[in-house]
N, C-alpha and C positions, 0 to 999 in steps of 0.2 A: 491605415489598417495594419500596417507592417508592427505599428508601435502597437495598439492595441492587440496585437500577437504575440506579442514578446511579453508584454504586460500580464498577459494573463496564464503564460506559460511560469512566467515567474512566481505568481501567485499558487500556480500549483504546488511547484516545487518546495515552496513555504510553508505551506497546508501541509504537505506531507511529511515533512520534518514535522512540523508542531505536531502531530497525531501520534508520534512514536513512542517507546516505551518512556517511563519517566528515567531520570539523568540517573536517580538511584540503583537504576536495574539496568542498565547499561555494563556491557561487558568494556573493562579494561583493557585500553589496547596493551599490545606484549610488548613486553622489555627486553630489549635488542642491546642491551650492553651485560656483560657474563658476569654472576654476583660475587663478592669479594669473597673470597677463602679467609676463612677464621682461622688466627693465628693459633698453632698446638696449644694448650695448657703447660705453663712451665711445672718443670718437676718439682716437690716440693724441694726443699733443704733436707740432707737425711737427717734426722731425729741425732741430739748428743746423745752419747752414752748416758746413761744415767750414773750418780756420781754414788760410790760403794756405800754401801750400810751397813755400818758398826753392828755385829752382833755380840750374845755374851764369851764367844772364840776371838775377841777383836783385843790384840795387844795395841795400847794406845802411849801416847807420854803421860795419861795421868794417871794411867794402871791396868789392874787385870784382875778377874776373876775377885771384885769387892775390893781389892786393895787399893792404896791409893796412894802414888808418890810423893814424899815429903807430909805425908797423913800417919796418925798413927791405927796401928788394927783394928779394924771398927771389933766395938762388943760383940757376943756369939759368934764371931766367924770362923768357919772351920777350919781357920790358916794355922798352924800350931807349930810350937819346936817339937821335932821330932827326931829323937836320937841323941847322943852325946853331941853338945857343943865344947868349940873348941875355943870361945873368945867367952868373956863376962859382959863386954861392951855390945859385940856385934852378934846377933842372934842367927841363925836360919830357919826359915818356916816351909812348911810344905802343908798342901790339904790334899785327903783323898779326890776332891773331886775334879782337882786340877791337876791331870796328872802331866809329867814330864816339865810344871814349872816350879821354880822354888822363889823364895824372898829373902832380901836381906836387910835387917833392921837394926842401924844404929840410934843412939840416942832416943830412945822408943818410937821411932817415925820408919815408914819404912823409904829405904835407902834406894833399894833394886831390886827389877822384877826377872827373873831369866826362864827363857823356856828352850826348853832342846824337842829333838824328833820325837818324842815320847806324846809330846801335846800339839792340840792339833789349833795353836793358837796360829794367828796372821793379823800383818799390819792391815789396813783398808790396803795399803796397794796390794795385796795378797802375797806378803813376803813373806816366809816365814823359815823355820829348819827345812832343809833341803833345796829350798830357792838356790839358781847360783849366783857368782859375785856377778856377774853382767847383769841380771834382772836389778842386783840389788843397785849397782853406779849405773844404771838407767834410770829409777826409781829417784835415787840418791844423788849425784853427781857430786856434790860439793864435802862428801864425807872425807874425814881425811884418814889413808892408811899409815898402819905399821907393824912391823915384821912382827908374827906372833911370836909368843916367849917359848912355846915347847916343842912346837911343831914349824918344821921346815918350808918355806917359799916354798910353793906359792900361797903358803896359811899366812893370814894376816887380818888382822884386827881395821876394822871401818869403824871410825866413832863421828859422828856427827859434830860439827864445830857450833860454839856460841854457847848460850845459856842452857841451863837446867830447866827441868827433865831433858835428857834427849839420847838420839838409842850408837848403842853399838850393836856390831854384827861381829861374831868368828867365825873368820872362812876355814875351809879345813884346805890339806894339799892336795884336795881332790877340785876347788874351786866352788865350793858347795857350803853353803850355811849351816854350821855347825851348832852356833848357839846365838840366841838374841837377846840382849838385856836393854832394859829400858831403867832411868835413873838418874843419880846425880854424883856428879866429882867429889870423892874423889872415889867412892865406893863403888861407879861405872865401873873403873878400872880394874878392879881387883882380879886380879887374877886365879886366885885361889880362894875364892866366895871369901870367908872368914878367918883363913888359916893366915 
């Protein structure tokens, strides 16, 4: 009788499990371990700089304002001699609308471009009249100086080494860009545009 007590207690037990809710609808037992911490989002990278944009104020090696190094004056251009020249060979041009730059033209090509504080041209690196010599041998390093011809240390002429076009600077004795030409040897050099 003992067995058949136990037997039938069992059978309850059974019974009443099977009659419960279905396995779907059954609550999930709890999660007793603590859930992993998501690691920050890394920062991005910051963004480069974006790299300058040549505009029509952008003194470059292959010119300025239409002209064009080792090219001859394009047709119509408003670049002109103006004033009494002093050479037959080597010209000077200026145009109203570029002002504080001038040109020089040997051989009907033009030779060199220069611009002073007058104009409001710049290299892409933003060099221009009035930069000083530290922006400029930041910019430059490998320029090589020398003493200027009329003005005292600390004036000194920065010309860029190697092949044509390529630029010079005059620093004044203030340490400050004086003038900037762009060009080819030996016409870079000239000290005296034409004379």
């Amino acid at each position: 009788m003992k067995t058949a007590l136990v037997a039938a207690t069992l059978a309850a037990l059974l019974l009443a499990g099977c009659g419960s809710e279905p396995a779907a609808d059954r609550a999930e037992p709890e999660q007793t371990t603590a859930p992993v911490a998501a690691e920050p989002p890394t920062p991005a990278e910051p963004a480069a700089p974006a790299p300058p944009i040549a505009s029509a104020q952008t003194l470059t090696l292959e010119g300025y304002g239409g002209l064009k190094i080792g090219k001859p004056v394009p047709t119509g251009s408003p670049w002109a001699e103006r004033g009494a020249q002093i050479s037959d060979g080597c010209t000077t041009l200026s145009a109203p609308e570029w002002p504080g730059a001038y040109a020089i033209v040997e051989e009907n090509v033009v030779r060199r471009i220069t611009v002073n504080d007058k104009s409001k041209a710049k290299l892409l690196e933003g060099i221009g009249p009035g930069s000083t010599e530290a922006q400029v041998r930041k910019a430059f390093p490998s320029f090589v100086a020398e003493p200027h011809k009329y003005v005292d240390a600390p004036a000194k002429y920065l010309t860029q080494p190697g092949d044509d076009p390529r630029l010079r600077f005059e620093i004044d004795d203030k340490r400050k860009v004086s003038l900037v030409h762009v060009g080819m040897m030996p016409t870079l050099a000239y000290v005296e545009g034409c004379a």
